[in-house]
Every structure is written in structure tokens, then in C-alpha cells.
Backbone as XML, in Angstrom:
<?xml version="1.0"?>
<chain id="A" units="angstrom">
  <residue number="1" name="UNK">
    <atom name="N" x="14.025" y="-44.885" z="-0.155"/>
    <atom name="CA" x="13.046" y="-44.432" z="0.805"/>
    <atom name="C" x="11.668" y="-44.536" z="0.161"/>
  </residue>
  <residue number="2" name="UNK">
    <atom name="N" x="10.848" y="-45.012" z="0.953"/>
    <atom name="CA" x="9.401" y="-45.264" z="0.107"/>
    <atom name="C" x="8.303" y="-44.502" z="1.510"/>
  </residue>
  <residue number="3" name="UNK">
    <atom name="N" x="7.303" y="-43.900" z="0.873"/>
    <atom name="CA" x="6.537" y="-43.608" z="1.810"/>
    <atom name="C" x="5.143" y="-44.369" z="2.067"/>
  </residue>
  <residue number="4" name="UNK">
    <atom name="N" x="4.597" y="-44.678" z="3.187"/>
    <atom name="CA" x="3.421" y="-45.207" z="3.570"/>
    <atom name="C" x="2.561" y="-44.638" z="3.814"/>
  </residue>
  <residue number="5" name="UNK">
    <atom name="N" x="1.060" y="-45.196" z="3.534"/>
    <atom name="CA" x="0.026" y="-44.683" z="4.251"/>
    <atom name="C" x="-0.092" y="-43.718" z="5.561"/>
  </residue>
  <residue number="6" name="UNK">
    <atom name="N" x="0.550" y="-44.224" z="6.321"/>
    <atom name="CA" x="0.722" y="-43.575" z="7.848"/>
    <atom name="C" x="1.554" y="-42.224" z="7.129"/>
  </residue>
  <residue number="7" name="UNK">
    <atom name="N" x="2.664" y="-41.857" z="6.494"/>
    <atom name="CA" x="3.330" y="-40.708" z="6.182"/>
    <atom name="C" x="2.631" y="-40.126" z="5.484"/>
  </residue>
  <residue number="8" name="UNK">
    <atom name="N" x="1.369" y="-40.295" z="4.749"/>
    <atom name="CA" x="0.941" y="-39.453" z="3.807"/>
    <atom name="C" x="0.028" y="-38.331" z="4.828"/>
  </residue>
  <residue number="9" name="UNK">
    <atom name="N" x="-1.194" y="-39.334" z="5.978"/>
    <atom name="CA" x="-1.981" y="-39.436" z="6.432"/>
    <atom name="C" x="-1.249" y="-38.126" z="7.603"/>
  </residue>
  <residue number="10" name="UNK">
    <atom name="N" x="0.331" y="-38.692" z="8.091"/>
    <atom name="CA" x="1.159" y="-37.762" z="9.167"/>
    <atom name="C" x="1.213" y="-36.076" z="8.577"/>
  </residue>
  <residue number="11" name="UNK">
    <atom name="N" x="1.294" y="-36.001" z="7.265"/>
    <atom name="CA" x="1.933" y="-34.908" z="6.218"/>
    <atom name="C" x="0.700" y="-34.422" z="6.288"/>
  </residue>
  <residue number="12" name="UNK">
    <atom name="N" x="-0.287" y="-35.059" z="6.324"/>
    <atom name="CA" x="-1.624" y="-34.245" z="5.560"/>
    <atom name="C" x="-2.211" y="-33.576" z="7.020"/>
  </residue>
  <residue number="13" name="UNK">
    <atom name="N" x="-1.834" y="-34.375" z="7.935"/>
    <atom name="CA" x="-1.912" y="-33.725" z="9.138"/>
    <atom name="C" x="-1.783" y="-32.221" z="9.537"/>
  </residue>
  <residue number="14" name="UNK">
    <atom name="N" x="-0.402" y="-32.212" z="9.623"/>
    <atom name="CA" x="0.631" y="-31.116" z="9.582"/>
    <atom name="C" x="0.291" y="-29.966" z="8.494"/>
  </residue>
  <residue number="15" name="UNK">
    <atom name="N" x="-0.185" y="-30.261" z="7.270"/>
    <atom name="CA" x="-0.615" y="-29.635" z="6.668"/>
    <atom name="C" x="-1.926" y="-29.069" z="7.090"/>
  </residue>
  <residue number="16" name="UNK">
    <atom name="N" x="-2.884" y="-29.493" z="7.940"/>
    <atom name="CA" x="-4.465" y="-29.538" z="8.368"/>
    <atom name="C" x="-4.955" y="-29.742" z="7.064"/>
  </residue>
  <residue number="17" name="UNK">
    <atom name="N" x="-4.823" y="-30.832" z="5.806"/>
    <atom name="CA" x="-5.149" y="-30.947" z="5.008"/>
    <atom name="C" x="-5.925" y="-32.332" z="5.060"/>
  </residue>
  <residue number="18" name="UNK">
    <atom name="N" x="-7.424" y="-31.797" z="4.573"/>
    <atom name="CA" x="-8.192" y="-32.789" z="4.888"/>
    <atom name="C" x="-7.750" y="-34.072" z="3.655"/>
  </residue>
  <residue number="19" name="UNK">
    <atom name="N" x="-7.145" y="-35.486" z="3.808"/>
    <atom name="CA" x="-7.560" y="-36.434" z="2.698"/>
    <atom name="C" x="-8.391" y="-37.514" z="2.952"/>
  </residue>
  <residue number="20" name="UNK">
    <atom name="N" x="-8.908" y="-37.927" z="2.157"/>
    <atom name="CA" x="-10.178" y="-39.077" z="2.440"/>
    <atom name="C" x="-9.255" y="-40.492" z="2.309"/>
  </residue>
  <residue number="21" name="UNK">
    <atom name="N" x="-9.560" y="-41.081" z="3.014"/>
    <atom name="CA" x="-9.267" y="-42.672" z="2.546"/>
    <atom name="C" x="-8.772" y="-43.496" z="1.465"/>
  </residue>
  <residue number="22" name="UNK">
    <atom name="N" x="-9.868" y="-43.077" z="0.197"/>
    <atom name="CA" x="-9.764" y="-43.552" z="-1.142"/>
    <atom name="C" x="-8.579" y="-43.095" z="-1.656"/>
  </residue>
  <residue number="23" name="UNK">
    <atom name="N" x="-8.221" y="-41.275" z="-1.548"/>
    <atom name="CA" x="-7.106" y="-41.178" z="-2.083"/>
    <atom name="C" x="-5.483" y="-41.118" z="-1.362"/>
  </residue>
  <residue number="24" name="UNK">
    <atom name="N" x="-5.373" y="-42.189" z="-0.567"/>
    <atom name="CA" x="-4.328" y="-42.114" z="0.144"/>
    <atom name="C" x="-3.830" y="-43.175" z="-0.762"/>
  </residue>
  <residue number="25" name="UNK">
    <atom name="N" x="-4.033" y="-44.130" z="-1.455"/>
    <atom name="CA" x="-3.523" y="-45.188" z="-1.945"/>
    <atom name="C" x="-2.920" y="-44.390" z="-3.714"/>
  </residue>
  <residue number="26" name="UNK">
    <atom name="N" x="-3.248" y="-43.843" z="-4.010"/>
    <atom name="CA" x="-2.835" y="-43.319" z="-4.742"/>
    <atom name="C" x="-2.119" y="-42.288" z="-4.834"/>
  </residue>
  <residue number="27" name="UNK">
    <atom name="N" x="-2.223" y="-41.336" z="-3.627"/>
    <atom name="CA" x="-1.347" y="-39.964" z="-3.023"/>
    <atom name="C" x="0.181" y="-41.067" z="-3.288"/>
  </residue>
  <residue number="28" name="UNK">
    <atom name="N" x="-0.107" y="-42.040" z="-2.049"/>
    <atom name="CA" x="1.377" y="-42.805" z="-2.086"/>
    <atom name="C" x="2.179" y="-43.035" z="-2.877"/>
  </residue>
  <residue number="29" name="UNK">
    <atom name="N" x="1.619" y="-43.940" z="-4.197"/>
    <atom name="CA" x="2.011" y="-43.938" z="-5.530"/>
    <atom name="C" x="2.583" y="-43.106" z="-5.964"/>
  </residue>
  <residue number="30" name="UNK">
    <atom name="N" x="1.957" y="-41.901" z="-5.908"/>
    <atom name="CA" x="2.570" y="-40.512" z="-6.521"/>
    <atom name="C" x="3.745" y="-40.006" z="-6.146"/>
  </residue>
  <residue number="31" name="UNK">
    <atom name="N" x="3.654" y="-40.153" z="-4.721"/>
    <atom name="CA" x="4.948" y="-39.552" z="-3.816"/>
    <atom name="C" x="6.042" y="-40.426" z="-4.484"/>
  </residue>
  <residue number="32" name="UNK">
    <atom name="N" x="5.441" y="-41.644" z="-4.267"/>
    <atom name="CA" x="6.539" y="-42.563" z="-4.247"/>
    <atom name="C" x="7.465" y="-42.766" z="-5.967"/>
  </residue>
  <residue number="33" name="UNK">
    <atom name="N" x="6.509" y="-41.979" z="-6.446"/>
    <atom name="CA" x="7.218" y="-41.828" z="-7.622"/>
    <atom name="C" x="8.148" y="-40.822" z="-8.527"/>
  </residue>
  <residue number="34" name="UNK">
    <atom name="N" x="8.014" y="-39.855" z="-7.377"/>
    <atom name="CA" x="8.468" y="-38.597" z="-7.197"/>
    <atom name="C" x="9.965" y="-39.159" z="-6.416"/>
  </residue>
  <residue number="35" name="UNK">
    <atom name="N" x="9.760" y="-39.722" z="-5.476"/>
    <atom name="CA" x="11.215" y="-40.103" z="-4.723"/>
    <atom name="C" x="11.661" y="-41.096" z="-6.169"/>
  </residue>
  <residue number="36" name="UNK">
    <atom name="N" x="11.292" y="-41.891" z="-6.645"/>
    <atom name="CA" x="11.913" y="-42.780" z="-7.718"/>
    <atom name="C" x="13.210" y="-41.634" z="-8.442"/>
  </residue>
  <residue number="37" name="UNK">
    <atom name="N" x="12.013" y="-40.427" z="-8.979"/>
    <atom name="CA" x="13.041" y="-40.008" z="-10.194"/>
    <atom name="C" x="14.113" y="-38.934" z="-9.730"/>
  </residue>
  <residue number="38" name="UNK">
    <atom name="N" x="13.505" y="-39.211" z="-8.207"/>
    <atom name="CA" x="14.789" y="-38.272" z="-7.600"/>
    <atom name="C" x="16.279" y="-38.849" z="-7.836"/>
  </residue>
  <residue number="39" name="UNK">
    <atom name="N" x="16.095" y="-40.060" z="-7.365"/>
    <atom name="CA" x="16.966" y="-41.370" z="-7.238"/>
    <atom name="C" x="17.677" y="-41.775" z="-8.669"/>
  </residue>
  <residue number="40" name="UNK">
    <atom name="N" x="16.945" y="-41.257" z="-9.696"/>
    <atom name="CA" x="17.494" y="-41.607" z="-10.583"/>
    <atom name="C" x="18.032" y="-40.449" z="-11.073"/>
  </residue>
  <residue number="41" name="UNK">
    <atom name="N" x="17.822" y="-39.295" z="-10.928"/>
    <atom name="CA" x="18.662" y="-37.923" z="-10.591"/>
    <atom name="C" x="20.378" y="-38.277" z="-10.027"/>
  </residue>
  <residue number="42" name="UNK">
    <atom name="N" x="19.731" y="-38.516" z="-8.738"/>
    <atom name="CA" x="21.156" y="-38.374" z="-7.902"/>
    <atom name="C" x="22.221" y="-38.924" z="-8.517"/>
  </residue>
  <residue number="43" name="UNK">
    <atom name="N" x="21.425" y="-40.236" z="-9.433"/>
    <atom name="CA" x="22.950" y="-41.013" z="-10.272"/>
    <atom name="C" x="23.483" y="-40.327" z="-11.201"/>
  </residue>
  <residue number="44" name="UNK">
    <atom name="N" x="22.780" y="-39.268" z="-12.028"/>
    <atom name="CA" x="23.034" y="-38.855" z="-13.066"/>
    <atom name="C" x="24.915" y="-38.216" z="-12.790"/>
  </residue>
  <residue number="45" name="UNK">
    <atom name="N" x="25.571" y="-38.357" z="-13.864"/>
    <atom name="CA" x="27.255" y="-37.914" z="-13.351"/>
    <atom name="C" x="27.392" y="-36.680" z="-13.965"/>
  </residue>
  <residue number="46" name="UNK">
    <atom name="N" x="27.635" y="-35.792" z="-12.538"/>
    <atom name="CA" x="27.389" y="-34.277" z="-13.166"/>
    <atom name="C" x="28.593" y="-33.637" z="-12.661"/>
  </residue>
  <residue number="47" name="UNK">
    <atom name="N" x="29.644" y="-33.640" z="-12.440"/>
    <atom name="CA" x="31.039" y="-33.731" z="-11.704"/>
    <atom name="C" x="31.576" y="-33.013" z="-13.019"/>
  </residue>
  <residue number="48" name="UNK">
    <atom name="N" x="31.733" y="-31.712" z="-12.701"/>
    <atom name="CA" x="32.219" y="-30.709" z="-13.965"/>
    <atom name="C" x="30.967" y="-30.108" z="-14.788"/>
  </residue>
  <residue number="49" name="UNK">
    <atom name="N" x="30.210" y="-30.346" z="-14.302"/>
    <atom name="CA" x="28.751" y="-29.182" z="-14.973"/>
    <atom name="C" x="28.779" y="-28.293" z="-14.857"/>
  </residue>
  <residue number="50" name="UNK">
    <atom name="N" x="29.159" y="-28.209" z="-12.706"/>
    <atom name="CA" x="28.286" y="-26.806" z="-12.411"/>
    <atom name="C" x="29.884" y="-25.466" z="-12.858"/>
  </residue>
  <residue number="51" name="UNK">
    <atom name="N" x="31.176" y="-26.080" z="-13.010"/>
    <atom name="CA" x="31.940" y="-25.233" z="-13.374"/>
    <atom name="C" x="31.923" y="-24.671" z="-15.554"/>
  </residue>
  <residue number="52" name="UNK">
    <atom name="N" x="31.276" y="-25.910" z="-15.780"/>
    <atom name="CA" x="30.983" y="-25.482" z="-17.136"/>
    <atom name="C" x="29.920" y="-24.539" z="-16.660"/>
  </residue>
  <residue number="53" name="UNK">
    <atom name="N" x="28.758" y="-24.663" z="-16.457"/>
    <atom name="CA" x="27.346" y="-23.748" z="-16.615"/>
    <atom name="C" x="27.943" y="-22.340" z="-15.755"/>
  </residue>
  <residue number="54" name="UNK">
    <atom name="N" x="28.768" y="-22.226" z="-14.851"/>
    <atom name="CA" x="29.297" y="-21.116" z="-14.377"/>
    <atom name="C" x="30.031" y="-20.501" z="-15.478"/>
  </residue>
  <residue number="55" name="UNK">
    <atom name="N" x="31.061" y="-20.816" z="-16.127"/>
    <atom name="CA" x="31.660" y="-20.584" z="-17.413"/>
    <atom name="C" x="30.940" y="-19.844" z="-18.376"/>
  </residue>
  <residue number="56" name="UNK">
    <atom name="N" x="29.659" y="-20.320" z="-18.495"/>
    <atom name="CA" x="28.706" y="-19.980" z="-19.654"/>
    <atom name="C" x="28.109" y="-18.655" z="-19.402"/>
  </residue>
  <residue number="57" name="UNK">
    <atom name="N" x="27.634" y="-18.678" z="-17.617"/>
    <atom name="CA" x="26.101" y="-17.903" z="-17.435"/>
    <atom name="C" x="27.155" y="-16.193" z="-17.345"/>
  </residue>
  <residue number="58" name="UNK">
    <atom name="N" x="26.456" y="-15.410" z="-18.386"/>
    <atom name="CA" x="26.623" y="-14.128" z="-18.203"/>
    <atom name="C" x="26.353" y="-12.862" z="-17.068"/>
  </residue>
  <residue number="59" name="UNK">
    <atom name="N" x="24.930" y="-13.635" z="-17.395"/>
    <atom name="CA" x="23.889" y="-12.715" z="-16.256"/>
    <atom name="C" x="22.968" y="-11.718" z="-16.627"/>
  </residue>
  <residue number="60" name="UNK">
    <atom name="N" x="22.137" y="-11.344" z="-16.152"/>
    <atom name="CA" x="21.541" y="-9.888" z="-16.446"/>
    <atom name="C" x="22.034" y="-8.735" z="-16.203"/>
  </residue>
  <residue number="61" name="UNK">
    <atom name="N" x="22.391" y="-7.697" z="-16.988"/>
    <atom name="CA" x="22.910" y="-6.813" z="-16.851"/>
    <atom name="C" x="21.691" y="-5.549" z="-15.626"/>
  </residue>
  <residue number="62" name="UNK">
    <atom name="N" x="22.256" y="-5.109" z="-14.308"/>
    <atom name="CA" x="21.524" y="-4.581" z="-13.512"/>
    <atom name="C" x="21.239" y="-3.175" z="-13.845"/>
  </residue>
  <residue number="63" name="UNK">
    <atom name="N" x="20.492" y="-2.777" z="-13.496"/>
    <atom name="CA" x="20.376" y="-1.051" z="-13.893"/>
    <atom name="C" x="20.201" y="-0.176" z="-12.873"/>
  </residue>
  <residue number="64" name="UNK">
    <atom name="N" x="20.832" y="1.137" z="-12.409"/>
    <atom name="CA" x="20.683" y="1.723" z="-11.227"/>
    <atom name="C" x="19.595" y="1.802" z="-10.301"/>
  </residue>
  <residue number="65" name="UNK">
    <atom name="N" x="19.482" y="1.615" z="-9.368"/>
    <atom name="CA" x="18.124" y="2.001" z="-8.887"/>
    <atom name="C" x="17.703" y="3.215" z="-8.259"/>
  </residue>
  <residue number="66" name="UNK">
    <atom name="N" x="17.117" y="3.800" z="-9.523"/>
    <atom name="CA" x="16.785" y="5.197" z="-9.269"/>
    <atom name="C" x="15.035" y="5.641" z="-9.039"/>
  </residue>
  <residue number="67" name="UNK">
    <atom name="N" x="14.499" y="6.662" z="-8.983"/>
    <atom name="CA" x="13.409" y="7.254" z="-8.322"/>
    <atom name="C" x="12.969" y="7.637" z="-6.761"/>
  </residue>
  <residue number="68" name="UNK">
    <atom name="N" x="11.697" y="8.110" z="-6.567"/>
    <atom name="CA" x="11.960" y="7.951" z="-5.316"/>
    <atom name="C" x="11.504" y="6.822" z="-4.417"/>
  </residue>
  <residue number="69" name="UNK">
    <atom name="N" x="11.809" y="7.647" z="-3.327"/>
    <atom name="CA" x="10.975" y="6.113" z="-2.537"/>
    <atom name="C" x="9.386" y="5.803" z="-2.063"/>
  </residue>
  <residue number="70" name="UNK">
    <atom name="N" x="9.074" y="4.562" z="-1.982"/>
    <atom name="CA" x="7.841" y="4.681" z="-1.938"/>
    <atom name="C" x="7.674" y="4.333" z="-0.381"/>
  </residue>
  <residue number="71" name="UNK">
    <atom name="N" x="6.868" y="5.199" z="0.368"/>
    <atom name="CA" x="6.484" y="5.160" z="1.416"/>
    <atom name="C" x="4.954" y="4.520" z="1.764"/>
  </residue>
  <residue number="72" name="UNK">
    <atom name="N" x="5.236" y="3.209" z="2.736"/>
    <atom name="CA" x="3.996" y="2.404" z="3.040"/>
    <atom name="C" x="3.523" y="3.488" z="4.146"/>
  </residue>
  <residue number="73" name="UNK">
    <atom name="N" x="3.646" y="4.144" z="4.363"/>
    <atom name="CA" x="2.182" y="4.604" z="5.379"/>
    <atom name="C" x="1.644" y="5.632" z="4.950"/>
  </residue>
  <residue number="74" name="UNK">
    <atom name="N" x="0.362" y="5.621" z="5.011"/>
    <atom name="CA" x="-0.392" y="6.147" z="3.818"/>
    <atom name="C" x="-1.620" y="6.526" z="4.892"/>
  </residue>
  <residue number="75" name="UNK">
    <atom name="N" x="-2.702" y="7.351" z="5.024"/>
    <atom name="CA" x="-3.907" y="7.258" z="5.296"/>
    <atom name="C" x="-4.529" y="6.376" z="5.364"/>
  </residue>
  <residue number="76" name="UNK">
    <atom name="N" x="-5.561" y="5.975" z="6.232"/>
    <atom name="CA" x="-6.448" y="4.960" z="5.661"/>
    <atom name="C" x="-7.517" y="5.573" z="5.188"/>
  </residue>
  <residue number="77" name="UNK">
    <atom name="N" x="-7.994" y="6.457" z="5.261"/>
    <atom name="CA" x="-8.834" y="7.008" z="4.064"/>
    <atom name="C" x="-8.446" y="7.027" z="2.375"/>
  </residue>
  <residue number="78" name="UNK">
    <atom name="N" x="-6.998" y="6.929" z="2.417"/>
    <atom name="CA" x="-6.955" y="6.634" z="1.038"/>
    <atom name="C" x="-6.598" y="5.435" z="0.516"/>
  </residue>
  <residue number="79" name="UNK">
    <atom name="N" x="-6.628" y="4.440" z="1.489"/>
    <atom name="CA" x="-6.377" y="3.284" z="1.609"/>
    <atom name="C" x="-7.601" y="2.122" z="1.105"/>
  </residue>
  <residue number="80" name="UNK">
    <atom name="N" x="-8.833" y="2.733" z="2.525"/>
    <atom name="CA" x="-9.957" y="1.932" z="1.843"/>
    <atom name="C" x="-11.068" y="3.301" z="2.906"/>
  </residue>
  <residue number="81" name="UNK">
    <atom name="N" x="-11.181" y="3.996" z="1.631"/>
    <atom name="CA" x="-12.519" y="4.670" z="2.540"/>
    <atom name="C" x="-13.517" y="4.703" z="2.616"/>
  </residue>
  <residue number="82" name="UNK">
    <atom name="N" x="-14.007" y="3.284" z="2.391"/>
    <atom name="CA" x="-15.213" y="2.579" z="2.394"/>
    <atom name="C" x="-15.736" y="2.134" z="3.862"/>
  </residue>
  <residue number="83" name="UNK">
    <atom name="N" x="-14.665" y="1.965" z="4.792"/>
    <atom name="CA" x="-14.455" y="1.549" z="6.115"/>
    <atom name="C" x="-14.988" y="2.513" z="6.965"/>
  </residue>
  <residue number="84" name="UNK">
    <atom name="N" x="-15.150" y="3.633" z="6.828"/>
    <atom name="CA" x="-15.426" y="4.837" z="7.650"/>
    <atom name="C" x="-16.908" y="4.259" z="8.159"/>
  </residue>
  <residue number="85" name="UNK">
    <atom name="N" x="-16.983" y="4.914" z="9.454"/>
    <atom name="CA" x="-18.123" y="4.019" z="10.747"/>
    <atom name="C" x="-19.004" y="5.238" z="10.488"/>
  </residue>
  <residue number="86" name="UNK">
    <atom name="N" x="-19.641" y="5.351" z="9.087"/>
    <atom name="CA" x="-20.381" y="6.334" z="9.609"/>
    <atom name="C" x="-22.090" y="5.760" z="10.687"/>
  </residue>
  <residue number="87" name="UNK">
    <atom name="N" x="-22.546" y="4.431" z="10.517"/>
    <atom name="CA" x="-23.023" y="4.134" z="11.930"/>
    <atom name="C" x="-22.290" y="4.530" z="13.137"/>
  </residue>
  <residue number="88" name="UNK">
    <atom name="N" x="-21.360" y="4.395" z="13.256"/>
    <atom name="CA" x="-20.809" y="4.365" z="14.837"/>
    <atom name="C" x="-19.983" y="3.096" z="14.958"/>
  </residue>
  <residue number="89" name="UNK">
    <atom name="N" x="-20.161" y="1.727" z="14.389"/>
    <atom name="CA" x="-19.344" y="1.104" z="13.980"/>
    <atom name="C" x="-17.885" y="1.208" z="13.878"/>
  </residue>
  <residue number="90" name="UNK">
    <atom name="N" x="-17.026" y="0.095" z="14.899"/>
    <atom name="CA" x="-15.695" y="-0.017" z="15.051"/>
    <atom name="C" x="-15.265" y="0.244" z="14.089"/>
  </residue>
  <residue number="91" name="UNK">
    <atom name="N" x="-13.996" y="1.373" z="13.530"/>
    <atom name="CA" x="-13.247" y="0.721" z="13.016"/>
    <atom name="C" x="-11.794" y="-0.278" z="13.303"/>
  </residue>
  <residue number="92" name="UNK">
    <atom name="N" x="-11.815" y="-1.055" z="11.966"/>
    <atom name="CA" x="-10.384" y="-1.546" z="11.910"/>
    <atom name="C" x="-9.251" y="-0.550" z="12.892"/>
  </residue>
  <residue number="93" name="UNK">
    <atom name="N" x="-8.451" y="-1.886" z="13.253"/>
    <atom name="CA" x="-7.445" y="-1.106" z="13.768"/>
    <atom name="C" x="-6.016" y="-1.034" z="12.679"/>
  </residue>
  <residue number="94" name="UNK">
    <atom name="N" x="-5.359" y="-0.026" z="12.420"/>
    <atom name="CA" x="-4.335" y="-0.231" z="11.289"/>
    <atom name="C" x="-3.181" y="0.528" z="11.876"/>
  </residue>
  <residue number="95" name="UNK">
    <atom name="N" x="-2.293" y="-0.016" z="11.256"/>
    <atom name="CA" x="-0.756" y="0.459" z="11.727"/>
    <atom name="C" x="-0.026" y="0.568" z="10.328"/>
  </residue>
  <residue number="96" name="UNK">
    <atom name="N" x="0.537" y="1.455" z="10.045"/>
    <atom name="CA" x="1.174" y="2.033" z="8.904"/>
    <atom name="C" x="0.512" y="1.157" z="7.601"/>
  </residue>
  <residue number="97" name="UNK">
    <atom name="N" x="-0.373" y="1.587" z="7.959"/>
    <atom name="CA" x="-1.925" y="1.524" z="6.474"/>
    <atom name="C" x="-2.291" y="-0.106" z="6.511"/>
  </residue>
  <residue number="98" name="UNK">
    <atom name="N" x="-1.736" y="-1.109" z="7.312"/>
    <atom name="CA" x="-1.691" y="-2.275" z="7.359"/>
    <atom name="C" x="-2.964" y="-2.921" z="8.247"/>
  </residue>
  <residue number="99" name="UNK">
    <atom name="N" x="-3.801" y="-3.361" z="7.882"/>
    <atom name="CA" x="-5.137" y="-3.374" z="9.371"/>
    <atom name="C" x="-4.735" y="-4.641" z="9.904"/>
  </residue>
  <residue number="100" name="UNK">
    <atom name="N" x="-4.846" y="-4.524" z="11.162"/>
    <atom name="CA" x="-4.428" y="-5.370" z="12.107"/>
    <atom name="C" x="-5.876" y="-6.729" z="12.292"/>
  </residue>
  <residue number="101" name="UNK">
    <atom name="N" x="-5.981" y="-7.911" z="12.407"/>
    <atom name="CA" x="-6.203" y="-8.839" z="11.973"/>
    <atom name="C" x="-6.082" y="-9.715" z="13.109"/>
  </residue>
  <residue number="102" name="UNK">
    <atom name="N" x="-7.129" y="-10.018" z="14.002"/>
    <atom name="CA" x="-6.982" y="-11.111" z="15.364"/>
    <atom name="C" x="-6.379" y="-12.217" z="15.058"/>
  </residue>
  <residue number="103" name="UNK">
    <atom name="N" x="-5.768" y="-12.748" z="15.559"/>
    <atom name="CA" x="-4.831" y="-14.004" z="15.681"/>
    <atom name="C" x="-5.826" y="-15.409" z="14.910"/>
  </residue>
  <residue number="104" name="UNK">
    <atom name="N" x="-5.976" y="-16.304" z="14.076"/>
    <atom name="CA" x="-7.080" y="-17.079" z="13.875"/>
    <atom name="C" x="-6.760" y="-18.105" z="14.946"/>
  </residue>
  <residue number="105" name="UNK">
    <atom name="N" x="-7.788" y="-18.999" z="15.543"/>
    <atom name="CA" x="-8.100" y="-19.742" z="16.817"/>
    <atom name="C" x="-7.587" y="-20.752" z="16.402"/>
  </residue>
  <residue number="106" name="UNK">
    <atom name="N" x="-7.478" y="-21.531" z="14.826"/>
    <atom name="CA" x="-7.027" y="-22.734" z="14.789"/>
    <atom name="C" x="-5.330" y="-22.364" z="14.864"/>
  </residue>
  <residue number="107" name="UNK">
    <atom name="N" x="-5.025" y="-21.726" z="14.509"/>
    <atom name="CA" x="-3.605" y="-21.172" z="15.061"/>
    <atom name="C" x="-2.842" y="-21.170" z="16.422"/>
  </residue>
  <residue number="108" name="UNK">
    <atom name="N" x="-3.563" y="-21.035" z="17.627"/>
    <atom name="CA" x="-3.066" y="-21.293" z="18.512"/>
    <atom name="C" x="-2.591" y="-22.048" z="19.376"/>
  </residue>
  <residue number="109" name="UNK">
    <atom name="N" x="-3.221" y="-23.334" z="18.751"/>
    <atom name="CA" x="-2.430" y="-24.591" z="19.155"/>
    <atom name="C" x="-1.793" y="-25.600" z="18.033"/>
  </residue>
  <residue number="110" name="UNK">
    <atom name="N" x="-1.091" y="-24.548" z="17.307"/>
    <atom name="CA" x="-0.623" y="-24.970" z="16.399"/>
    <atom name="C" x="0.373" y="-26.109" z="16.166"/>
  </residue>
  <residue number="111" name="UNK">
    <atom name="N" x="1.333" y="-25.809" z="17.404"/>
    <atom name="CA" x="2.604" y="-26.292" z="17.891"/>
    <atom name="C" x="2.146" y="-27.585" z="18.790"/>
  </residue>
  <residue number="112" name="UNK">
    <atom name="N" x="1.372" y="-27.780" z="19.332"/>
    <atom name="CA" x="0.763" y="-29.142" z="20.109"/>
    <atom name="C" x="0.778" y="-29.884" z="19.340"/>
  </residue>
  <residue number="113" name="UNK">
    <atom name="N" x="0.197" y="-30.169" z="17.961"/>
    <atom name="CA" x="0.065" y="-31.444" z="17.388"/>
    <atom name="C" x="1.767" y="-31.888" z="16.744"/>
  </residue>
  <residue number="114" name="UNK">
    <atom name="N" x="2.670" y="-31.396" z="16.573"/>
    <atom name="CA" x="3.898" y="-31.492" z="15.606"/>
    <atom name="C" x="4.403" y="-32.401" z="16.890"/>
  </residue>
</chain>
């Protein structure tokens, strides 16, 4: 499998990742060399590894999980009480200490271009 111009250009899309021209010829290269050593991976003969390396791996020994619990909802005064309207100024809206955050606009037609 080799990738082209058009796939780099499709990816960078999808990503909303801006690339310029100049470096698409070389993005390619790169990719494409990345799929190479995959390929030369896949040949590698590994048929009885993964039951050796299972054999081997001990593990980390786990430790109880004790204390108490930590509870996310918290004040927002002790959160950030820098926020306080003392103009008169909105505040944030927050839900279990979490501030709520408008949807961003390039987001909403996210699903149109795919």
C-alpha cells in the first residue's frame, strides 16, 4: 500500500490540518516509509513469542485501594474565585465544579465534510 498526494492532502483534511504544497511531497515519503517498515514487521516469524513473553511477564504486584474518596463537586468559589462578577458581569455557568463551555462553531459541521 503506498500513499499519494491526494491521501495526504484527504488526511490533513479530516484532521483541519493546515499543509502547504511544498510539504506534501515529503509528508508522502515519510508515510510511505512508515508503511515500508510495517511490512517488513509483518514478515518478521513470531509464531511462539507471544506464549514465551506470557511465560515470562510476572506483573506488578497491585496494592489495595485504600483512602477516601475524592469528590468532584466542589464550590466554585474554591475552584476559581477569581470569577466572582463583582461588576455585575455573567458568571460562568458550572455543573459539578466543571464550567460549561459553548459548543465551538467549527464543530458543527463537523460531520459534512467526512
Amino acid at each position: 500500500m503506498a500513499v499519494s498526494r491526494d491521501d495526504v492532502r484527504h488526511i490533513a483534511g479530516l484532521a483541519r490540518i493546515g499543509v502547504p504544497e511544498e510539504r506534501l511531497d515529503a509528508l508522502v515519503g515519510e508515510l510511505n516509509g512508515i508503511l515500508a517498515n510495517m511490512e517488513v514487521l509483518q514478515r518478521v516469524h513470531s509464531s511462539g513469542a507471544s506464549a514465551e513473553a506470557e511465560a515470562l511477564r510476572i506483573g506488578m504486584p497491585l496494592r489495595a485501594d485504600e483512602g477516601p474518596s475524592v469528590t468532584l463537586e466542589r464550590p466554585i468559589a474554591k475552584i476559581a474565585p477569581a470569577t466572582r462578577a463583582l461588576d455585575g458581569a455573567a458568571m460562568p455557568s458550572v455543573i459539578d465544579g466543571f464550567y460549561l463551555v459553548p459548543r465551538l462553531a467549527t464543530h458543527e459541521d463537523a460531520g459534512d465534510e467526512s
